[in-house]
C-alpha positions, -999 to +999 in steps of 0.1 A: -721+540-136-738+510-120-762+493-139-786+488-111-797+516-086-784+511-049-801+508-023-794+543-007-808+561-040-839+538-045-874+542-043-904+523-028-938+534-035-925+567-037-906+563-003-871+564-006-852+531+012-824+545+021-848+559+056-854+521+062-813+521+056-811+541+088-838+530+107-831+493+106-797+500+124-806+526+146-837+504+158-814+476+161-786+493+178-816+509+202-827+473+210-794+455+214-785+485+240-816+479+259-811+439+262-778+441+266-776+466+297-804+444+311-783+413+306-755+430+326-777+445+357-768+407+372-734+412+368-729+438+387-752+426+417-731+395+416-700+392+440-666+402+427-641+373+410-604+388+413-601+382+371-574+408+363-538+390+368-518+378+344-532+400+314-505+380+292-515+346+298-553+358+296-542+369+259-527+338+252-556+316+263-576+341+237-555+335+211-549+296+215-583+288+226-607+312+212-594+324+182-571+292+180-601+277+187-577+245+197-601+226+218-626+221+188-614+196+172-622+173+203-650+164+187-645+159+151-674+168+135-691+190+154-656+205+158-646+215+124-683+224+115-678+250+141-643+262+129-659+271+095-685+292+105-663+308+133-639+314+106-662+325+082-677+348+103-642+366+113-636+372+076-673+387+070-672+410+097-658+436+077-684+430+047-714+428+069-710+461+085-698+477+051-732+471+039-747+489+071-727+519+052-736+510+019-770+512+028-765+550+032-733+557+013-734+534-022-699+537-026-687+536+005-654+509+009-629+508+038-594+520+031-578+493+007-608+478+002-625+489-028-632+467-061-603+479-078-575+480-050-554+446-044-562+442-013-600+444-017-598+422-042-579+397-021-608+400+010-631+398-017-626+363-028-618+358+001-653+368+020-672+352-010-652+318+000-662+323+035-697+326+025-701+294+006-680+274+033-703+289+064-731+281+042-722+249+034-709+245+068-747+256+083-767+231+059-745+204+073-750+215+109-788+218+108-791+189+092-769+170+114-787+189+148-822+187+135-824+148+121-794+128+132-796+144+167-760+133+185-769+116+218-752+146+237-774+172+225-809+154+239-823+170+274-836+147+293-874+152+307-861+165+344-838+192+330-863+209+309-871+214+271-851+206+241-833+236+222-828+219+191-851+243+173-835+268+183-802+254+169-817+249+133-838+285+134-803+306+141-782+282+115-810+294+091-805+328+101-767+323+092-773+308+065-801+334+052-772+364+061-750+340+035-774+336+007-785+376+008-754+394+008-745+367-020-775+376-040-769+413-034-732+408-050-744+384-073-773+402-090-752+433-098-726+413-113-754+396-133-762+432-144-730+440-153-727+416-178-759+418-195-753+454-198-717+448-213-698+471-182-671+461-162-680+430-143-666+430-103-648+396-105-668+366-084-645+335-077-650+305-095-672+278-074-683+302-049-720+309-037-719+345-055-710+329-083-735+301-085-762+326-083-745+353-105-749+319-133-789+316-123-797+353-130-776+359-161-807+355-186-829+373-156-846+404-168-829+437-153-866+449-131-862+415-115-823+416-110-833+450-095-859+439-071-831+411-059-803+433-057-825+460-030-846+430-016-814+411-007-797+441+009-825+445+034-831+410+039-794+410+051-795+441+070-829+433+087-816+400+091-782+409+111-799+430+132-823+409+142-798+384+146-778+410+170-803+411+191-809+378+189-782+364+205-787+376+241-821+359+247-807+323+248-779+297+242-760+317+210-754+346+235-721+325+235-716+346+200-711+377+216-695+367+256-670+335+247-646+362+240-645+377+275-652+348+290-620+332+274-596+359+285-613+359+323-612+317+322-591+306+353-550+307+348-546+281+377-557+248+375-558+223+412-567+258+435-601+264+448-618+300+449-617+316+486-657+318+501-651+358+491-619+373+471-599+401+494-615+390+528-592+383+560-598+353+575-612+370+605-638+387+582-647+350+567-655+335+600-677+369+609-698+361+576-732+358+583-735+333+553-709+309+537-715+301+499-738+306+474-771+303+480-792+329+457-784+335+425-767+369+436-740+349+458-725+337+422-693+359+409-695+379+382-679+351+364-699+324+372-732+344+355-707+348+330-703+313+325-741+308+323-743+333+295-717+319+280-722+279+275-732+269+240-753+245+247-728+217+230-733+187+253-692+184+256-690+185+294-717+163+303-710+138+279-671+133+294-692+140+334-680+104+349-714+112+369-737+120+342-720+087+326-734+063+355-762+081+357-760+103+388-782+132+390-753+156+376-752+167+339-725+197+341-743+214+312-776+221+329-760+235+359-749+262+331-788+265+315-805+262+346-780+289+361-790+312+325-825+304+330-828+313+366-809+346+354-833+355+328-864+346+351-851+366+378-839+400+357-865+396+329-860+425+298-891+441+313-906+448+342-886+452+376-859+425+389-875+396+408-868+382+441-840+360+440-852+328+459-829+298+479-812+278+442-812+245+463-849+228+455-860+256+430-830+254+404-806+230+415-810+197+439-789+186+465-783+151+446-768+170+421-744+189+442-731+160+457-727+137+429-697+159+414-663+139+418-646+177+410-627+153+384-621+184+358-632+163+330-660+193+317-637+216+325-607+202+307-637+197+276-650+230+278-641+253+242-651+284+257-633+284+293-666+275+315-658+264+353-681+242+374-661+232+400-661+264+418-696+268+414-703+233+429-681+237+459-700+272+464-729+257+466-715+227+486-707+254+513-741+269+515-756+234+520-730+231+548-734+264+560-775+252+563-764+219+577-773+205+547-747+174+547-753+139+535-752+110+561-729+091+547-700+119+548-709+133+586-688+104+605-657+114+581-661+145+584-664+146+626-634+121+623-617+149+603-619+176+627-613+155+658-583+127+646-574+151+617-584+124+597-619+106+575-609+072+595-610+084+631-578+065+641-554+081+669-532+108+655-498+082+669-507+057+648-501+079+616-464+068+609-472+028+624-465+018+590-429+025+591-422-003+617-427-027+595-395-018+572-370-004+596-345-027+588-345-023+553-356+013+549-352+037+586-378+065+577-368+096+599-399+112+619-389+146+618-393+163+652-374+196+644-337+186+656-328+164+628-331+187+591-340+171+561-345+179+523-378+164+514-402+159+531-426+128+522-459+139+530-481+104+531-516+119+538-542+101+557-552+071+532-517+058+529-508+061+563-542+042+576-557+020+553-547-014+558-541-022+518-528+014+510-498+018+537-482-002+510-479+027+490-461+044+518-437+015+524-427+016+483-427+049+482-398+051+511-382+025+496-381+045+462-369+077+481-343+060+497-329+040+464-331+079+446-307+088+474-332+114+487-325+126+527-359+122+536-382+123+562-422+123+574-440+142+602-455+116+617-478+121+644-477+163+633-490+151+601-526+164+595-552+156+566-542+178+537-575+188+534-580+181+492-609+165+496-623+187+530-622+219+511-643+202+478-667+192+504-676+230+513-660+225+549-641+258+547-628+260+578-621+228+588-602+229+557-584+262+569-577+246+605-558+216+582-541+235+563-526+260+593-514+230+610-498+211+583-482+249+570-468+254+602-455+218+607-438+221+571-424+251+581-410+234+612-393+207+596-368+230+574-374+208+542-367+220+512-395+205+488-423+178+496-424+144+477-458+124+480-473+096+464-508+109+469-527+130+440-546+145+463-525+158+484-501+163+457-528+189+446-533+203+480-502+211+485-492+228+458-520+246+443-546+254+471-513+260+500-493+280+481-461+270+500-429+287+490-411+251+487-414+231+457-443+199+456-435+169+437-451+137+428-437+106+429-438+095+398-415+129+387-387+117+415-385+081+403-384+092+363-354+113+371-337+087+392-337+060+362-326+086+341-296+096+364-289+057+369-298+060+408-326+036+404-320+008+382-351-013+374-350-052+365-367-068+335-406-081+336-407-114+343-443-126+333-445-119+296-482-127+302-490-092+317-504-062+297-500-031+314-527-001+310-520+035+334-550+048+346-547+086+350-556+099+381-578+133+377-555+153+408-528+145+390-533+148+355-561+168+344-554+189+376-517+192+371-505+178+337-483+151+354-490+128+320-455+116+309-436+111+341-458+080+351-453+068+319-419+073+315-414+052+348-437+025+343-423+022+306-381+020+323-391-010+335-372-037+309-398-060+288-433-046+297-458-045+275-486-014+279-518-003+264-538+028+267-574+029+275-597+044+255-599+071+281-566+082+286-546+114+292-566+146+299-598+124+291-591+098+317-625+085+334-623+093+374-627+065+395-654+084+418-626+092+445-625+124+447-641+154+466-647+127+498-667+108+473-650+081+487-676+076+514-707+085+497-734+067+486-752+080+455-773+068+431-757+057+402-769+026+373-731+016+376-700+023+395-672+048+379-645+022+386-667-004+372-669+014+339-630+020+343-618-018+347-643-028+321-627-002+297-592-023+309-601-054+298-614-039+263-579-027+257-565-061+262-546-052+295-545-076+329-530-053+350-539-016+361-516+006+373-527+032+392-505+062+408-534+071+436-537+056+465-578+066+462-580+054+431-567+017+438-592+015+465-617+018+440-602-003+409-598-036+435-631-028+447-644-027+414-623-059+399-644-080+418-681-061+411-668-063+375-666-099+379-625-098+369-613-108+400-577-137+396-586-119+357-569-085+367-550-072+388-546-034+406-515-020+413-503+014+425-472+025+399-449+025+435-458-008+441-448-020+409-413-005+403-406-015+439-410-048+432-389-044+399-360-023+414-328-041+413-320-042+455 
């Protein structure tokens, strides 16, 4: 027999606790119900997200990313602080709602799990360890939200209030749940021994423990009082934690989960303007996009629910970096917030009025690059690139369309092109190495196995047709029976379709499908990102769609290309990433592997490498706007360069070596260093 009575058998004032034991959970249950049906009314007003394919990659990406919790680690501290409540938490899930049973049933104990059985003694020591760490883990956290305050958790003034007190109150909660169901172990334990029964076993060091220590000389009343007291401090406390958690940023707590398993499976593609619509039905659409909070999928108010508040996506945003009117995390809170507003818990649901100038503003919109980079950052699978292309369609749907882009885009859908030259002078840049390389302008008669698709940038601006002149150079060294369209060439749309232009996008695309089709290749080479992207992730063609830099590696491999030694011992080499092409479409290593074939260079990575490479500001047709930024993207990017030591960046994007030169000489670097496209380079270094 217990020294101590339980709660389910003892008294208060002549009331017996174990009725609050009941109604604490039954109230709670009640009131997470209510909130939580209320929190999915939007949910099912929002339009449909096709989100149930590949069930067993959506399992993996749960077990790798949330339960792996792989992406973490990122950032350190913050990281592993996380991992050990997380952690923690799995392991007292079991105890916590035990204790709902206790509360009724004093003995109660799962299967396996009771003092004496091995296995409950194993989760034992092992949920008393989990305590100490999450409270240990929670100290360290509020300390480190509420005082030292990391640079990515301030809101600035235009984005609303700071939630860092709401950060410390729930770690307090946490740590309160820790400390009472400690106590209520500890105290009995306490009792056990002063009474000379069998003592449950508390491991050495732990927070159960430590307290067990405190109260051995307490008298028994008091270790009575603390035994009941903690148990309903814990149980009050977890169920007002419970319901809790929908009203703000920790409903993350209970959604990451789903919202893990329904996080995109493709990366590079685009969302249609409305899943299982023909494209007869889009163009009969009365509106295109999202402009109400209703035109969001079900996923996207997922996503909303969902963010944690962390500060990770904006603080890798190239635009939030320069200062652009884009932070990526309060498209998420101001998304939540209009959510809550607009289906509050009581009352009837409110009008949902036009986003654009009440919750989001058109600055913002446009100043996303649709790099990836919060995306990539993201621990619990939340997408913003949809969203802002969504919304990019309803401003252009309205009309809504910066200045700057309307001449491109008017070039676009009359040339098929941003520049507005004639459609003939698309393959011009091919005279100018007939002798040494004949490029074949497929017309249909003539078959050939890849097609090099050059895209508009290479194939019209004056600096970047020398990308298209290596890169036939490089095809023809590999051996490769190649070929272009030509004059049938269209725009491959990358950057029209990030822009919201739907179906200028679509009338790209149809052209360029049917011209592919036409041509009989057998897979597409190109040394454009972009396109790269285009083609293989938003066309879906039934041909394979390479980069470049993947043709090459495999030629120096097989000995086809053979590549001479550096020559200037002075020159350090540093790759800049480009987003279509890594973050987009993990091509990391093949660059690499070609730029590092070449005998004698020297390379360095940037501090911003890999899938955290900075964007240049290229992409989504940011290449002819105009925003308002403190400092250029590509400024940042050469400047990071030169801090890694490197004179020489290498760049596999024809976009983004528009914007490095450019930026050499803003940067004040110019006859410093140098911008090369990785083509360029091996071209010049191939033994002829």
């Amino acid at each position: 027999m217990e020294p101590l009575i339980a709660p389910a058998q003892y008294t208060f004032l002549g009331i017996p606790t174990v009725l609050f034991s009941v109604l604490i959970p039954i109230v709670g249950i009640a009131l997470f119900t209510y909130i939580m049906a209320k929190r999915i009314a939007p949910l099912t007003r929002a339009r449909k997200d096709d989100r149930f394919d590949a069930i067993p990659q959506r399992i993996w990406n749960v077990a790798l990313i949330w339960l792996g919790q792989i992406r973490q680690p990122r950032y350190m501290m913050g990281g592993v602080l996380h991992i050990l409540i997380f952690f923690g938490f799995l392991v007292l899930a079991l105890r916590s709602m035990s204790l709902v049973v206790i509360g009724v049933i004093p003995d109660f104990a799962l299967p396996g799990f009771g003092h004496d059985q091995m296995i409950g003694m194993i989760y034992n020591v092992a949920k008393d360890y989990a305590a100490t760490i999450v409270f240990a883990a929670c100290f360290v956290a509020a300390i480190r939200r509420g005082i030292f305050r990391p640079e990515r958790y301030e809101v600035p003034a235009r984005f609303g209030k700071d939630h860092t007190a709401e950060a410390v109150f729930v770690l307090c909660i946490i740590m309160t749940l820790m400390v009472s169901e400690s106590l209520f172990e500890a105290a009995i334990v306490a009792a056990q021994i002063q009474t000379g029964a069998h003592a449950h076993f508390l491991p050495p060091g732990s927070l159960p423990w430590f307290l067990k220590n405190s109260l051995l000389n307490t008298p028994m009343e008091t270790l009575q009082t603390l035994h009941v007291a903690a148990y309903f401090i814990h149980d009050f406390t977890f169920f007002f934690f419970l319901c809790f958690l929908p009203l703000g940023k920790h409903f993350h707590v209970i959604t990451s989960l789903f919202n893990v398993y329904f996080m995109r499976t493709r990366t590079g593609n685009i969302k249609p303007i409305e899943y299982g619509l023909s494209a007869e039905e889009m163009e009969n659409l009365k509106s295109i996009g999202v402009k109400k909070l209703e035109d969001f999928t079900w996923k996207h108010i997922l996503d909303f629910y969902t963010c944690a508040d962390c500060g990770r996506c904006s603080d890798q945003c190239p635009a939030n970096t320069v200062g652009r009117a884009l932070s990526p995390r309060f498209i998420s809170i101001k998304g939540r917030e209009a959510v809550f507003n607009t289906y509050p818990l009581t009352g009837p649901i409110l009008k949902s009025d036009n986003l654009m100038g009440n919750v989001y503003e058109e600055e913002e919109i446009w100043s996303c690059t649709t790099c990836g980079a919060c995306e990539q950052e993201c621990p619990i699978g939340i997408e913003y690139i949809d969203k802002i292309v969504d919304l990019r369609r309803g401003l252009v749907d309205d009309g809504e369309v910066p200045q700057t882009l309307q001449k491109p885009m008017q070039a676009l859908a009359k040339r098929g092109n941003a520049w507005g030259k004639m459609e003939k002078k698309r393959a011009d840049w091919t005279k100018d190495i007939e002798e040494d390389c004949p490029v074949k302008v497929v017309d249909g008669e003539e078959a050939v196995n890849t097609l090099y698709f050059v895209d508009s940038i290479s194939s019209f601006d004056d600096r970047m047709v020398g990308i298209a002149k290596s890169t036939a150079k490089l095809l023809q060294a590999a051996g490769e029976n190649f070929g272009i369209l030509g004059k049938a060439e269209k725009d491959s749309g990358n950057e029209v379709i990030r822009f919201g232009e739907e179906f200028l996008y679509q009338d790209l695309k149809n052209h360029n499908m049917e011209q592919i089709k036409e041509s009989g290749a057998k897979r597409i080479v190109t040394a454009d990102p972009h396109a790269f992207n285009a083609l293989k992730n938003d066309y879906q063609l039934s041909i394979p769609v390479e980069h470049i830099s993947s043709v090459v590696t495999r030629a120096v491999k097989a000995g086809k290309i053979k590549l001479k030694t550096i020559t200037d011992a002075t020159r350090v080499y540093t790759y800049h990433d480009p987003c279509y092409l890594g973050r987009h479409n993990g091509v990391y290593e093949d660059p690499r592997a070609a730029l590092n074939a070449i005998p004698g260079i020297r390379t360095v990575e940037m501090l911003k490498s890999g899938d955290r490479s900075f964007c240049c500001s290229g992409g989504g047709l940011m290449l002819f706007y105009e925003p308002h930024e403190e400092e250029r993207m590509a400024v940042l990017r050469v400047k990071m360069a030169a801090k890694a030591g490197a004179n020489v960046i290498v760049t596999a994007c024809p976009f983004c070596l528009v914007n490095m030169e450019d930026a050499i000489k803003v940067a004040g670097y110019e006859g410093k260093i140098e911008a090369l496209d990785l083509v360029e380079l091996l071209e010049q270094h191939m033994v002829k």
